[in-house]
DSSP file (Angstrom, degrees, kcal/mol; ACC not computed):
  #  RESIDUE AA STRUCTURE BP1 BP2  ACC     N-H-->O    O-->H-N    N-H-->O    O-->H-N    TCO  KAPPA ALPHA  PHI   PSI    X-CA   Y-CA   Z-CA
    1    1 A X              0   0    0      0, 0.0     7,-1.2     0, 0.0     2,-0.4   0.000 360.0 360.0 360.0 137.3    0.0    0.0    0.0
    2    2 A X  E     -A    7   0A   0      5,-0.2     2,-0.4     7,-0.0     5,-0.2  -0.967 360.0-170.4-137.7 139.6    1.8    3.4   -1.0
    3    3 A X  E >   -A    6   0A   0      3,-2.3     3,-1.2    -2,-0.4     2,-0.0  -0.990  65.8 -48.3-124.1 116.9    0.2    6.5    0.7
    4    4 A X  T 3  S-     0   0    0     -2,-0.4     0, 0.0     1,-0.2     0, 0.0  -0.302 122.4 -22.9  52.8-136.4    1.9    9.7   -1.1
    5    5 A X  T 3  S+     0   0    0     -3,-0.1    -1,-0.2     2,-0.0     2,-0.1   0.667 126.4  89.6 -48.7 -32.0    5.6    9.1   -1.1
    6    6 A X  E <  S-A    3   0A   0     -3,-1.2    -3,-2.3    -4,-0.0     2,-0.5  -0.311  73.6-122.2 -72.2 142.2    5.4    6.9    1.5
    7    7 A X  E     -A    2   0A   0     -5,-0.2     2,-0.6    -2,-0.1    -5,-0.2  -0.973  25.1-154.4 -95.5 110.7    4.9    2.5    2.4
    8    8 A X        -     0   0    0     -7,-1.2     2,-0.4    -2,-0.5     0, 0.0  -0.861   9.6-154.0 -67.9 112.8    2.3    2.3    4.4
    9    9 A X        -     0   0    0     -2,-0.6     2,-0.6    25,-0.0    25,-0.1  -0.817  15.0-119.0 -84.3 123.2    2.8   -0.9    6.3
   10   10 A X        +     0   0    0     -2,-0.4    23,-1.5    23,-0.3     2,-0.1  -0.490  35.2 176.9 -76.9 118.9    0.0   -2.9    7.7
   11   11 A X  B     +B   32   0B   0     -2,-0.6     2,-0.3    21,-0.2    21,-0.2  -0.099  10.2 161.1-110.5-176.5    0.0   -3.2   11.0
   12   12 A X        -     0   0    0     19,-0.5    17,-0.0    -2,-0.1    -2,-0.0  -0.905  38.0-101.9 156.0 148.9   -2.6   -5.1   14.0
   13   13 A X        -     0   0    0     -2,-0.3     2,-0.3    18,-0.0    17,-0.2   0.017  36.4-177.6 -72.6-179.7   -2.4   -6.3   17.6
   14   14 A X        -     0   0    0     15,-0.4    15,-2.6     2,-0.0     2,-0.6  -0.821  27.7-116.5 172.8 147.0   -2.1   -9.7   18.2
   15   15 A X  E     -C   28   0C   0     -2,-0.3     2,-0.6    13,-0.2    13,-0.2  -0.888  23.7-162.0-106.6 109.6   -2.0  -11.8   21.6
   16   16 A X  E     -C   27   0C   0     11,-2.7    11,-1.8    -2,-0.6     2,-0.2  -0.844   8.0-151.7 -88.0 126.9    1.3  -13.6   22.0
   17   17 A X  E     -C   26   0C   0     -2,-0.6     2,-0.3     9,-0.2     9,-0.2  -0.530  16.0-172.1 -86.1 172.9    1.0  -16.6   24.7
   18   18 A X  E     -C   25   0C   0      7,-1.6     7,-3.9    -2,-0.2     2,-0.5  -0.955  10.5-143.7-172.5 107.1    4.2  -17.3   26.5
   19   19 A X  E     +C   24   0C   0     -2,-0.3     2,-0.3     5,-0.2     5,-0.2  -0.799  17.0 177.3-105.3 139.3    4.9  -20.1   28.8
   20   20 A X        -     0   0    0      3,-1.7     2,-0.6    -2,-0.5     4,-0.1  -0.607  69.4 -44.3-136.9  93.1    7.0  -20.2   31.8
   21   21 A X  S    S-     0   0    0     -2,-0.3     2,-0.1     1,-0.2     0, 0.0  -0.909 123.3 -40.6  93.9-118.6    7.3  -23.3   34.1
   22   22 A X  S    S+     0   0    0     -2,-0.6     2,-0.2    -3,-0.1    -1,-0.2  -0.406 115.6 108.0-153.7  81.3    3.6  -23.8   33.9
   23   23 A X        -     0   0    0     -2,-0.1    -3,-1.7    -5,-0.1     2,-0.4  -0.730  57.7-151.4-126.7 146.1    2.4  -20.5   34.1
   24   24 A X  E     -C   19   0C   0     -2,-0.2    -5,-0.2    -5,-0.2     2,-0.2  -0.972  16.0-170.5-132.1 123.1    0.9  -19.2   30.6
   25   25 A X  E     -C   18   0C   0     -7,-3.9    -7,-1.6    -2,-0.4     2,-0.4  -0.772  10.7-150.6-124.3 150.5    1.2  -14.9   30.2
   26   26 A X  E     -C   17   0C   0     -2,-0.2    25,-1.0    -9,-0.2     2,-0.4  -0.953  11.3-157.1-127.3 114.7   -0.4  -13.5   27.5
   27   27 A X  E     -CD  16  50C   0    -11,-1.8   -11,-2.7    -2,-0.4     2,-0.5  -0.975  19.4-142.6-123.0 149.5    0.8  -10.0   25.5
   28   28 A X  E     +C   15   0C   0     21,-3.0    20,-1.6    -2,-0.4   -13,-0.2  -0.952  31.3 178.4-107.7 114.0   -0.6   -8.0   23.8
   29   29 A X  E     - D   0  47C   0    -15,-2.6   -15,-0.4    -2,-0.5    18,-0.2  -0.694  31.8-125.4-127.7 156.9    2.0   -6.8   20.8
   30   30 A X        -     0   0    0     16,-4.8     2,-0.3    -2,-0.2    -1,-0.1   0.090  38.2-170.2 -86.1-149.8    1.7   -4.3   17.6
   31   31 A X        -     0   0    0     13,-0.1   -19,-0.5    11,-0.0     2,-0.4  -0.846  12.3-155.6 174.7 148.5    2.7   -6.6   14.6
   32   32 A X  B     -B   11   0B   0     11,-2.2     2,-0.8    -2,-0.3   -21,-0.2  -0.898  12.1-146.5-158.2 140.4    3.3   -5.3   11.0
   33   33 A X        +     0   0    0    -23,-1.5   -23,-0.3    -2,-0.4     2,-0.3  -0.737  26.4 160.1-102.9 118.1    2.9   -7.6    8.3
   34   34 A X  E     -E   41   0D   0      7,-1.6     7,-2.9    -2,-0.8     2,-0.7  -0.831  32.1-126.9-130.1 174.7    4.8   -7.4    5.4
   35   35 A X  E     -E   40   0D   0     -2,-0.3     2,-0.8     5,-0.2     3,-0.3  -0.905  20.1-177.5-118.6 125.4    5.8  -10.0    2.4
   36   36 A X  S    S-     0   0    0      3,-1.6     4,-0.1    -2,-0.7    -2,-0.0  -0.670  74.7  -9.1-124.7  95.3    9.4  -10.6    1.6
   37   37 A X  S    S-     0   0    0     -2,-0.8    -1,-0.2     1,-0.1     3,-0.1   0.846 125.4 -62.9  82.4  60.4   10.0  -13.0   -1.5
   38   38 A X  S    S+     0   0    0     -3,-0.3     2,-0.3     1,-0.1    -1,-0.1   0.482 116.4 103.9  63.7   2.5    6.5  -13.9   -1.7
   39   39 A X  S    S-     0   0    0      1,-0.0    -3,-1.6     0, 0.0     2,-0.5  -0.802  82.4-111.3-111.7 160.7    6.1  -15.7    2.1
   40   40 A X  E     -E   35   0D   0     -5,-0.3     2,-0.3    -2,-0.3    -5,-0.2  -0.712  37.0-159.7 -87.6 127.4    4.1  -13.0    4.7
   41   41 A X  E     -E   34   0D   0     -7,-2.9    -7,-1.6    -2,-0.5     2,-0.2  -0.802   3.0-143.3-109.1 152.6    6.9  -12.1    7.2
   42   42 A X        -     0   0    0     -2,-0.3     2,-0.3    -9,-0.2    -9,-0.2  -0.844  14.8-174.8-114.3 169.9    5.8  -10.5   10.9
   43   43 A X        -     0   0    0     -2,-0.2   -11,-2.2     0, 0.0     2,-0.4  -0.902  20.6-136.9-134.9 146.8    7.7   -7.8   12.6
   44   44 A X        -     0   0    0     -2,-0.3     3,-0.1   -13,-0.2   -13,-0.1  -0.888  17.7-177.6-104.4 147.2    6.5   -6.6   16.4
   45   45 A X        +     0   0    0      1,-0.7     2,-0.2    -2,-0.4    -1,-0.2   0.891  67.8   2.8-100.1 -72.4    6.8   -3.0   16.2
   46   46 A X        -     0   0    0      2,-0.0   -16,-4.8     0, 0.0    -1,-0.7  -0.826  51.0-147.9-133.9 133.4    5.7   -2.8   20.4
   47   47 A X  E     -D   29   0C   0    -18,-0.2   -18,-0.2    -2,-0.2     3,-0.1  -0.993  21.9-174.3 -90.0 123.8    4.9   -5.1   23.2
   48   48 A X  E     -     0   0C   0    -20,-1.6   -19,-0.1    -2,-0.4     2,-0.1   0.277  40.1 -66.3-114.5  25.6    2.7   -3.2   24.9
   49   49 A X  E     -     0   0C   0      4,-0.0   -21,-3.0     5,-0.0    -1,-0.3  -0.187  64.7 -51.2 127.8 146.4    1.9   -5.2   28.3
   50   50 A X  E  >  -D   27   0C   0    -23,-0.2     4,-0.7    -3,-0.1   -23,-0.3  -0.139  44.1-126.2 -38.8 159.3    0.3   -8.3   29.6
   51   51 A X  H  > S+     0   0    0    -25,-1.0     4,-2.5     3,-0.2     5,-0.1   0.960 109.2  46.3-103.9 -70.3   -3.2   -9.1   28.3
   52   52 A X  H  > S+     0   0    0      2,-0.2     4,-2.1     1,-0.2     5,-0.4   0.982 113.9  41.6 -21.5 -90.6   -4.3   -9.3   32.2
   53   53 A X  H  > S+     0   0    0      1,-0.2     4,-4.4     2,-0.2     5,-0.3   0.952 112.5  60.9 -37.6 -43.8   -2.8   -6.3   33.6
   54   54 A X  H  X S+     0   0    0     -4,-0.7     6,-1.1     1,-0.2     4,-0.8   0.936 113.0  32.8 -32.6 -78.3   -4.0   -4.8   30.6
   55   55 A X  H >< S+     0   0    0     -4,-2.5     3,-2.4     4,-0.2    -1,-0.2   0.959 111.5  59.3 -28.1 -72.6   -7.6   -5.5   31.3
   56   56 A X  H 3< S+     0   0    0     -4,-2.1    -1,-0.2     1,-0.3    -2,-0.2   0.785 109.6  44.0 -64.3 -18.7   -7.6   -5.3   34.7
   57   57 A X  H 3< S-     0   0    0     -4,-4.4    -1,-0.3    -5,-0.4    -2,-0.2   0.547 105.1-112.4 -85.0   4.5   -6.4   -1.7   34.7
   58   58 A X  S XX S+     0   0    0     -3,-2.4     4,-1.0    -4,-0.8     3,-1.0   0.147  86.8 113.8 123.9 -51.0   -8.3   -0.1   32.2
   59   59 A X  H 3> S+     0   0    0     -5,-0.5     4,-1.3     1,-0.3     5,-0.3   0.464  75.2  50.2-109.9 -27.3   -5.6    0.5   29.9
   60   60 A X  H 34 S+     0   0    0     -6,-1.1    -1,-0.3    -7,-0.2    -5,-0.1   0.601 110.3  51.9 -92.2   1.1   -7.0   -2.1   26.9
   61   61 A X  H X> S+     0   0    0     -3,-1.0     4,-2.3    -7,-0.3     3,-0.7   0.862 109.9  46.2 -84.8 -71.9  -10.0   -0.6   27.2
   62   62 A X  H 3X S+     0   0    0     -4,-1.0     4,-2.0     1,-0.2    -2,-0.2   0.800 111.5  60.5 -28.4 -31.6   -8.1    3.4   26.7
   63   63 A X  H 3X S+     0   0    0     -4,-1.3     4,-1.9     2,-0.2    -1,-0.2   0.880 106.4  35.7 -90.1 -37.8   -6.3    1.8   23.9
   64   64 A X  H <> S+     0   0    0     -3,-0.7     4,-0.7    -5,-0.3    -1,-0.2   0.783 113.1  58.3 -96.0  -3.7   -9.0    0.8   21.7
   65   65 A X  H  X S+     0   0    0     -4,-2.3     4,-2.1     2,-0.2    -2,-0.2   0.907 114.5  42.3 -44.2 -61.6  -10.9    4.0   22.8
   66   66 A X  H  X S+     0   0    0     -4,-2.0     4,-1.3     1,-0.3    -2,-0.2   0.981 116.2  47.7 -73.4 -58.4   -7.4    5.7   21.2
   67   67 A X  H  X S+     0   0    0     -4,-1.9     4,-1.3     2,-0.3    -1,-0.3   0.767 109.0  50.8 -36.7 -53.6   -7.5    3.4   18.4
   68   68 A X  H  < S+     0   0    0     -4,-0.7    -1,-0.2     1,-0.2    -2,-0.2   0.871 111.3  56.0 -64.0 -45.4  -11.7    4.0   17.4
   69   69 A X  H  < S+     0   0    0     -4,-2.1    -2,-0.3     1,-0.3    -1,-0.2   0.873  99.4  54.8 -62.3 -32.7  -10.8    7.8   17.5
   70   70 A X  H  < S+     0   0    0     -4,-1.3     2,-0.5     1,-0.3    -1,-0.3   0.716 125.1  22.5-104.6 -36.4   -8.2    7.5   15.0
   71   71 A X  S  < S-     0   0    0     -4,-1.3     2,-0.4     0, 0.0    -1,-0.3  -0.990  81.9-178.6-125.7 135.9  -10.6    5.8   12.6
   72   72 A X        -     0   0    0     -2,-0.5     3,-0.1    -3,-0.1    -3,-0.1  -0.996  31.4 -96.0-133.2 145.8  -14.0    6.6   13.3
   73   73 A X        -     0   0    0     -2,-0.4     4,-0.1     1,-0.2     3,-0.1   0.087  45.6 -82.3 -79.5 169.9  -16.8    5.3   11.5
   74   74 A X    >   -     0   0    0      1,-0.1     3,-0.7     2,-0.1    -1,-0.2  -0.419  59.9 -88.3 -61.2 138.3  -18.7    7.0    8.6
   75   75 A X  T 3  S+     0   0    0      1,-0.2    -1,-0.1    -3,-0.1     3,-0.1  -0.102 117.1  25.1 -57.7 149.2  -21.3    9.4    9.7
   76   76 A X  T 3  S+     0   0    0      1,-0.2     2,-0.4    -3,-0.1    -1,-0.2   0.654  99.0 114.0  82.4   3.3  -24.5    7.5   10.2
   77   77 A X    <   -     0   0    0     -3,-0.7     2,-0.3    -4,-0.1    -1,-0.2  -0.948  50.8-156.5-122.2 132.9  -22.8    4.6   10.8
   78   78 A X        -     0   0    0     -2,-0.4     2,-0.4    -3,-0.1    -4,-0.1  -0.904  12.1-138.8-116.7 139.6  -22.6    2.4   14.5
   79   79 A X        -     0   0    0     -2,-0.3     2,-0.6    -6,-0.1    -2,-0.0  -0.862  11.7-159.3 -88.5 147.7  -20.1    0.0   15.7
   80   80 A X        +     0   0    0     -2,-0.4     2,-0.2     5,-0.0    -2,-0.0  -0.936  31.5 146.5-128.0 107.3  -21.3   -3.0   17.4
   81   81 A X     >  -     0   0    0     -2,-0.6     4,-0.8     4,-0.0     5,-0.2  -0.621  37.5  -2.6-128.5 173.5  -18.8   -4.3   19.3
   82   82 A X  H >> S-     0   0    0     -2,-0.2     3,-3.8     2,-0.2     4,-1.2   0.454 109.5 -11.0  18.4-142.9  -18.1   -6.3   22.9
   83   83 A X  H >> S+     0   0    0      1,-0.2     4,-2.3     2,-0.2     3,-1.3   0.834 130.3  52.7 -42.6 -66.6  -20.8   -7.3   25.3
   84   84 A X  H 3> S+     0   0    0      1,-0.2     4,-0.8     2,-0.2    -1,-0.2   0.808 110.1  60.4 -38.3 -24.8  -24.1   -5.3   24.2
   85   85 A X  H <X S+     0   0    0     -3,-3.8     4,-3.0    -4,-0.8    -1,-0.2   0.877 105.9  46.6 -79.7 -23.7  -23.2   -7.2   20.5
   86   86 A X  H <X S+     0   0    0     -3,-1.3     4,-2.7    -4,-1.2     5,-0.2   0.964 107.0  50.1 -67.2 -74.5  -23.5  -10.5   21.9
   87   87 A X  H  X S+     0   0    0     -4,-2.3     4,-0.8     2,-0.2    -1,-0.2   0.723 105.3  54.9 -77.5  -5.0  -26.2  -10.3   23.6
   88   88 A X  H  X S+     0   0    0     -4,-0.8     4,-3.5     2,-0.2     5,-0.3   0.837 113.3  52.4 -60.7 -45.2  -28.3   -8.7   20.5
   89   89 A X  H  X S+     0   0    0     -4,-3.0     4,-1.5     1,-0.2    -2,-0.2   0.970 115.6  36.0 -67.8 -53.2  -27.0  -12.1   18.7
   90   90 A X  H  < S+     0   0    0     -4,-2.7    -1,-0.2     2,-0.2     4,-0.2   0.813 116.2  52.7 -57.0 -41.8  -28.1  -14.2   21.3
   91   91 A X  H  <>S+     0   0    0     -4,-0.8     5,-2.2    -5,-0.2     6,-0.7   0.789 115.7  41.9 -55.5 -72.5  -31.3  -12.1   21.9
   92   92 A X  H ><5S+     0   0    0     -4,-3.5     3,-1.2     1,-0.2    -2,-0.2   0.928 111.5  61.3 -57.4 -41.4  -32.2  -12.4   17.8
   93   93 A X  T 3<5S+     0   0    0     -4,-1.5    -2,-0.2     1,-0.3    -1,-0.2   0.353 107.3  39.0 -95.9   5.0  -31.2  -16.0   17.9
   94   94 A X  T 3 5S-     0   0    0     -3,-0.4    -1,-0.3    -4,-0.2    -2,-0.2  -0.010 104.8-122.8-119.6  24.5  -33.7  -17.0   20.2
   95   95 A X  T < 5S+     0   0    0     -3,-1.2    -3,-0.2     1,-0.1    -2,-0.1   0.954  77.1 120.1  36.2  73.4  -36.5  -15.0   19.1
   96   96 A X      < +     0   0    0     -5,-2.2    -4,-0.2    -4,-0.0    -1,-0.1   0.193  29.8 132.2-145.8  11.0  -37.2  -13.2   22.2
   97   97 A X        +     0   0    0     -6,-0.7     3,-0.1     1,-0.2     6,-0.0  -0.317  20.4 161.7 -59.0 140.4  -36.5   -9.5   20.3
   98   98 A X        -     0   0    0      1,-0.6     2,-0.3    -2,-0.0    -1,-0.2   0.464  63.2 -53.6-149.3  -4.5  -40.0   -7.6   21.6
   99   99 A X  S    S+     0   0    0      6,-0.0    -1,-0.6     7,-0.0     3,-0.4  -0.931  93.8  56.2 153.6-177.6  -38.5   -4.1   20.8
  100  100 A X  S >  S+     0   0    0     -2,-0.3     3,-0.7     1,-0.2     4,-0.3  -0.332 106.2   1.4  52.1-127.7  -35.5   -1.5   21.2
  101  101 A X  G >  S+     0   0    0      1,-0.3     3,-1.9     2,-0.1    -1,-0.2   0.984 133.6  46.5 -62.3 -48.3  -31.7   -2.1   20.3
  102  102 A X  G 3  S+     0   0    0     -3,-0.4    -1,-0.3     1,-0.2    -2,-0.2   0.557 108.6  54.3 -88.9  -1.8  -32.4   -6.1   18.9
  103  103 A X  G <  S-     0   0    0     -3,-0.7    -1,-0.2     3,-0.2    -2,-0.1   0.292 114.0-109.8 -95.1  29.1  -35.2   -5.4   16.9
  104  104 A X  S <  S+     0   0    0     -3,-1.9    -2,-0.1    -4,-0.3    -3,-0.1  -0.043  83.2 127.0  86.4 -27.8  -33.9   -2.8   14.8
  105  105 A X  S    S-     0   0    0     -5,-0.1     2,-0.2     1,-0.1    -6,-0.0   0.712  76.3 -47.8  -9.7-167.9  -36.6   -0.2   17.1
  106  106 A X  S    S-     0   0    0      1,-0.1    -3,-0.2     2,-0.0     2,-0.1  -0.577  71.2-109.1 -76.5 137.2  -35.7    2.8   18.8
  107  107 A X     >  -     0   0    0     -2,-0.2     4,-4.0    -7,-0.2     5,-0.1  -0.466  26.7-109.2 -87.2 175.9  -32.4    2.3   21.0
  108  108 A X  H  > S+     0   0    0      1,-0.3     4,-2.2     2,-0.2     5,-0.3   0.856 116.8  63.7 -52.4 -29.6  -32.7    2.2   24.8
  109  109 A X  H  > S+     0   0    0      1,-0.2     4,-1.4     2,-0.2    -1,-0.3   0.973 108.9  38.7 -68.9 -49.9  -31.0    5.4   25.0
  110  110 A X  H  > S+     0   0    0      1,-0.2     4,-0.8     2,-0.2    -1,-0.2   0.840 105.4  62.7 -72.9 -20.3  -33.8    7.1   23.2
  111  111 A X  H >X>S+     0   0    0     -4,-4.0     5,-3.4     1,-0.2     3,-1.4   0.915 107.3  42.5 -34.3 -54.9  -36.2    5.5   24.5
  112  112 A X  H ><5S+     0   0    0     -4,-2.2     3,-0.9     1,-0.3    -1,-0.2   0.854 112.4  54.5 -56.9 -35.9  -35.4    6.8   27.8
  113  113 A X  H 3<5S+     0   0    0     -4,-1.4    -1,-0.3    -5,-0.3    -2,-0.2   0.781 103.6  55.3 -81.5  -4.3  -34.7   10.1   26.5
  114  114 A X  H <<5S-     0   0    0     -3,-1.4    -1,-0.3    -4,-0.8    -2,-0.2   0.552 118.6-114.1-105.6  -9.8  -38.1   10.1   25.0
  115  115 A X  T <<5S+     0   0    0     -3,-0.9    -3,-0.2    -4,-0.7    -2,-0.1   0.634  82.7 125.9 106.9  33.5  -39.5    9.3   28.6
  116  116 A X      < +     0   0    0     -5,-3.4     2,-0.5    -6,-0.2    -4,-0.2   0.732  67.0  47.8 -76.1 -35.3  -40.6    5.8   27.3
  117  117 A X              0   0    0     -6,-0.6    -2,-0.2     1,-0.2    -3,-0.0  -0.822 360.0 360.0-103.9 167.7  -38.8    4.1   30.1
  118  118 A X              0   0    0     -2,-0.5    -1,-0.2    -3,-0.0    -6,-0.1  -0.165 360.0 360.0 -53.0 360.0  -38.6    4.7   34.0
């Protein structure tokens, strides 16, 4: 991919596991993928912390916050991402949809704001 003058190389996260005695650590590393004499080569850019610590402080959450900002979707456009997507799929996939976010409806948020809910 050539952006102006420049090679853009693509790059993406990736979880390396890592065993030690028999303990298993998880990182979370920046990767850039490139091809050299036709085979896909990786290079890690950044390791950017345990997958755990990561989580438990907050910090993998900030990072794909930072990440969302940097590309943000087309006006008019939602991501559906982590828990709330899940439970629309499950939600759809059992026929149990009766209105709001999982039947395509008004979301919750307006509802409320429309002083349909309590």
């Amino acid at each position: 991919m050539v952006h102006g003058q420049r090679r853009v190389v693509p790059m993406y996260p990736r979880v390396k596991r890592v065993r030690r005695g028999d303990q298993v650590y998880e990182y979370v590393q920046l990767v850039e993928g490139r091809r050299v004499q036709g085979k896909v080569r990786q290079r890690v850019v950044a390791t950017l912390g345990r997958l755990d610590q990561m989580k438990a402080s907050g910090e993998l959450d900030r990072l794909a916050g930072a990440f969302a900002r940097l590309d943000p979707p087309p006006v008019g456009t939602r991501r559906e991402v982590g828990a709330l997507l899940v439970v629309r799929h499950y939600v759809r996939r059992l026929g149990i949809a009766g209105g709001g976010c999982c039947s395509g409806g008004p979301s919750f948020a307006a509802q409320r704001r429309a002083g349909r809910l309590s």
